[in-house]
C-alpha positions, 0 to 999 in steps of 0.5 A: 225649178221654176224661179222668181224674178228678182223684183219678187225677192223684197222685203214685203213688210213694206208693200203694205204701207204706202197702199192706203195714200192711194186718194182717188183715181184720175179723171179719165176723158170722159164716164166709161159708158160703154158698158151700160149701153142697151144691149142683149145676147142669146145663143151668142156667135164665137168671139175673134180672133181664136189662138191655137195650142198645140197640147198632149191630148190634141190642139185646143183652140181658145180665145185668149181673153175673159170677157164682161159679156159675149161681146168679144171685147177682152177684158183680162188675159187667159194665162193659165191652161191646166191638163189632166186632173183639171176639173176647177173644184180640184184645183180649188180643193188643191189651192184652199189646203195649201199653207201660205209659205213659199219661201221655198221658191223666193217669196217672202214669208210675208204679206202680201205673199204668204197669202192663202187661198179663199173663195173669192169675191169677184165680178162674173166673167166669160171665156171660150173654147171651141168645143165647149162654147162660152164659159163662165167663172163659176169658181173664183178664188183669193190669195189674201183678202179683198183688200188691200192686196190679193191674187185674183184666179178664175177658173172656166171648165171647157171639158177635160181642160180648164183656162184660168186668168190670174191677176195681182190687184190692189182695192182703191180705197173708199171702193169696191174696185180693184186695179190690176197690177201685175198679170205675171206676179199672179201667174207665177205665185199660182205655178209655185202653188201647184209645183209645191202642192207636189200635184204636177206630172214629174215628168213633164209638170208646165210648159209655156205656150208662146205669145197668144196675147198683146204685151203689155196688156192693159195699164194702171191708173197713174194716181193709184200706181203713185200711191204704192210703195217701191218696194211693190213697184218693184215686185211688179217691174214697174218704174220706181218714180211717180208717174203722170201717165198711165203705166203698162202692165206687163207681160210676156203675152204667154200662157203656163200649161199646167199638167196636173197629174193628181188630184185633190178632194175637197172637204164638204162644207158651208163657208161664208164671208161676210163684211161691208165695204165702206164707200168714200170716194169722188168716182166718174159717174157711173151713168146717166152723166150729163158731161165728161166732168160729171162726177160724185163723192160716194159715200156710205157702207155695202153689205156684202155676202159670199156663201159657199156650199161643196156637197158630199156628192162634190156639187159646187154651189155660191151665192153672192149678194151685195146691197147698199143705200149710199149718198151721191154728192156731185162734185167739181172734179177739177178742184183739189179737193174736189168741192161740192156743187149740187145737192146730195141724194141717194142710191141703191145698190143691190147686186146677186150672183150664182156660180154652180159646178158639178158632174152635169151642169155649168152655170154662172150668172149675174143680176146688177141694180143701181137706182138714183133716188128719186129715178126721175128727174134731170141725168137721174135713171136705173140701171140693170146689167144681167149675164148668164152662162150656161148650162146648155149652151146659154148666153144672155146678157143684157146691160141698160140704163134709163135716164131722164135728160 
């Protein structure tokens, strides 16, 4: 009987209460640009280092990682493998029909742990699996809301097995970011999901693989780490004081096997989850910085739209579309709180994604606006990130930003 660590047993009543003083996250070095440089890939080469597994049915040989693009450049950790009866639209059936109590296995009947499963809104990563090429996350699932607390799963098809990364995460306030929190808290409330969903091969239900990732993987930004309550600093084996330095996520750097041994089918039907995001909050900006002290209070609502569809014929198909004009202010970032030095203009944003799962076809993609208005002008620019995985055996990405100096 797999067991929770002692910091899962809290009283969650208060995890919820200290999330909110979460003001703004911390002035990093310099804008991440790395992501918006031009960039393009068709028939993208494997990424390194590849780790071996050996499993029941043969070794499967995999990078241990998800990726934003084909770049080989890991962004979360695969911690989850399942076997058997792993096809992603069962294990999204199993999920989405299990209640929330898992008091049973020493979660409290309490949120954030009594969530239940959704689908989720989330950016499009990839994986790899040699045999099966380049993945992407088609079917992306949610215990809990977008905010302020969720476990985030991503589910990557490579044949007759299928990679899953999950993480617990916490929105920062006044964005639609999240920041990662605990990759074994994640891990681990999945595993209780599918032992007490009854789905698991009694006679040999998980197993761990050994280290196929760095650990600690990644780490929380320390103004938004301070704003948690302790109690969930505890449930995530963080330090319980404030901290003025970045705080490593752990991990024991292993996977869970997970051999299914039943499946589940899900219920035909048309979902959809609608809201916006109300933006407000002093961010770096996001490209076209003049300096590594560029940074701008955004403000403002984004529609978001996520609609779902499982045919008869079990067809998985989702749609997401995101939009939204919002208003740019640059801001003396030093300050507290930061005050204004510029004058305010706008931006669109407009961002659409696809996921598609059946018999025969694998696909997930994603199309990202972003346009400071006017475009001309002084550090003013556009820019457009697109991916799409498969089917066939597709990669192509492409990230660039067009900016006046």
């Amino acid at each position: 009987m797999l067991k929770c660590s002692r910091s899962v047993r809290v009283a969650a009543a208060a995890l919820l209460a200290g999330v909110a003083a979460c003001e703004r996250p911390a002035a990093p070095s310099e804008p991440d640009q790395l992501r918006f440089s031009a960039s393009a890939a068709t028939g993208a080469p494997a990424p390194s280092p590849l780790v071996a597994v050996s499993l029941p049915e043969g070794t499967l040989q995999f990078w241990p990682f998800t990726g934003l693009d084909f770049s080989g450049t890991p962004s979360d950790p695969i911690n989850l493998i399942f076997l058997g009866k792993a096809d992603p639209r069962s294990l999204r059936a199993a999920l989405l029909q299990l209640p929330g109590d898992r008091s049973a296995f020493g979660f409290p009947n309490a949120p954030p742990f009594n969530c239940t499963w959704q689908d989720a809104i989330g950016d499009v990563e990839t994986a790899y699996a040699d045999g099966a090429g380049w993945l992407g996350s088609a079917v992306q699932l949610a215990c809990g809301e977008f905010g302020p607390l969720r476990v985030h799963l991503r589910f990557f098809a490579a044949g007759n097995t299928t990679l899953g990364g999950a993480h617990f995460e916490v929105q920062i306030p006044g964005t639609a970011t999240h920041e990662v929190l605990s990759w074994e808290l994640a891990e681990q409330l999945v595993v209780v999901d599918f032992l007490r969903g009854g789905l698991l091969d009694p006679s040999a239900p998980l197993f761990p693989t050994g280290p196929i990732n760095p650990a600690p993987w990644r780490t929380i930004n320390p103004l938004v780490y301070n704003g948690l309550p302790i109690e969930l600093r505890a449930a995530i084996d963080g330090p319980l004081d404030d901290q003025t330095s970045p705080i490593p996520i752990g991990t024991d750097g292993s996977a869970m096997v997970l051999n299914v041994a039943a499946g589940r089918s899900g219920a035909p039907g048309v979902a959809i989850q609608e809201f916006d995001i109300q933006f407000g909050q002093v961010i770096p900006k996001p490209f076209c910085a003049s300096g590594p002290f560029d940074f701008l209070y955004v403000q403002g609502p984004v529609h978001v739209r996520l609609l779902t569809i499982l045919t008869p014929a079990d067809n998985y198909i989702s749609s997401f579309h995101a939009v939204g004009r919002l208003d740019l202010t640059p801001v003396n970032p030093l300050t507290d709180p930061p005050t204004p030095i510029g004058a305010t203009y706008e931006a669109q944003v407009n961002q659409i994604q696809h996921g598609i799962l059946t018999d025969r076809v694998k696909r997930a993609s994603s199309l990202m606006l972003q346009l400071m208005i006017p475009p001309t002008g002084p550090f003013r620019g556009r820019l457009v990130v697109r991916l799409d995985v498969g089917p066939g055996g597709v990669t192509r990405s492409s990230a660039e930003a067009r900016c006046e100096p």
